[in-house]
N, C-alpha and C positions, 0 to 999 in steps of 0.2 A: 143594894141588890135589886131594888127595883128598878132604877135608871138600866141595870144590864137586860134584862128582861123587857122592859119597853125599847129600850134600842135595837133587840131583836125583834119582837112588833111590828118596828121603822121599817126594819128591814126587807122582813116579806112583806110587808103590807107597799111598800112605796118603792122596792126596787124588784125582787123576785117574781113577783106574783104579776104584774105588772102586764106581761105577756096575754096573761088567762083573762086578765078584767077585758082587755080587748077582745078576746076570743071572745067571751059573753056577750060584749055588745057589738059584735059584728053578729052575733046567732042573731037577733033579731031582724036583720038587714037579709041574711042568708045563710040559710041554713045548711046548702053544701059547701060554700068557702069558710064557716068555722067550722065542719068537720072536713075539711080536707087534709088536716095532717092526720085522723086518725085512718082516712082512707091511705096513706103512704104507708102507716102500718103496717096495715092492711096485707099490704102487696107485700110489703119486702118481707114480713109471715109469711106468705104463701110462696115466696120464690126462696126463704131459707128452707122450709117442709119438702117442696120439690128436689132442690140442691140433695137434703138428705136421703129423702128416700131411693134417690138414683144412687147416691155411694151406697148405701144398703144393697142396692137391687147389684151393682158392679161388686161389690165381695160376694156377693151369693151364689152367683156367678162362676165368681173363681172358686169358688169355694174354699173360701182363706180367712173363715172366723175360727174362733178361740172354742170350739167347744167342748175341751179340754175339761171338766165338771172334778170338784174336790170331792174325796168319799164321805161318806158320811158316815160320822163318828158317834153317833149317839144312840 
């Protein structure tokens, strides 16, 4: 049981992870090209929030939500 447990170790330690130890030591080098995937985040957050809030703003619009409310039973 131990060999299965260290070969998952192997795993993230020498293939997985492998990406991140870069990003680590490129941060040293520069500090906006290791965080430049988190600035891609970033954006594509703020242009999926914009994408929604226009469908919002376009049903409200039409006025074509559900506001159909269940009575209340208690």
């Amino acid at each position: 049981m131990t060999e299965f447990f260290e070969g998952i170790s192997w795993l993230f330690e020498n293939v997985l992870l492998v990406p991140l130890d870069w990003l680590r030591s490129l941060e040293l080098d520069s500090w906006w090209a290791a965080n430049a995937i988190n600035f891609v985040f970033i954006i594509i957050g703020m242009i999926a929030f914009a994408y929604w809030c226009k469908q919002l703003k376009i049903f409200q619009d039409a006025d074509d939500e559900n506001t159909r409310s269940k009575p209340y039973l208690g």
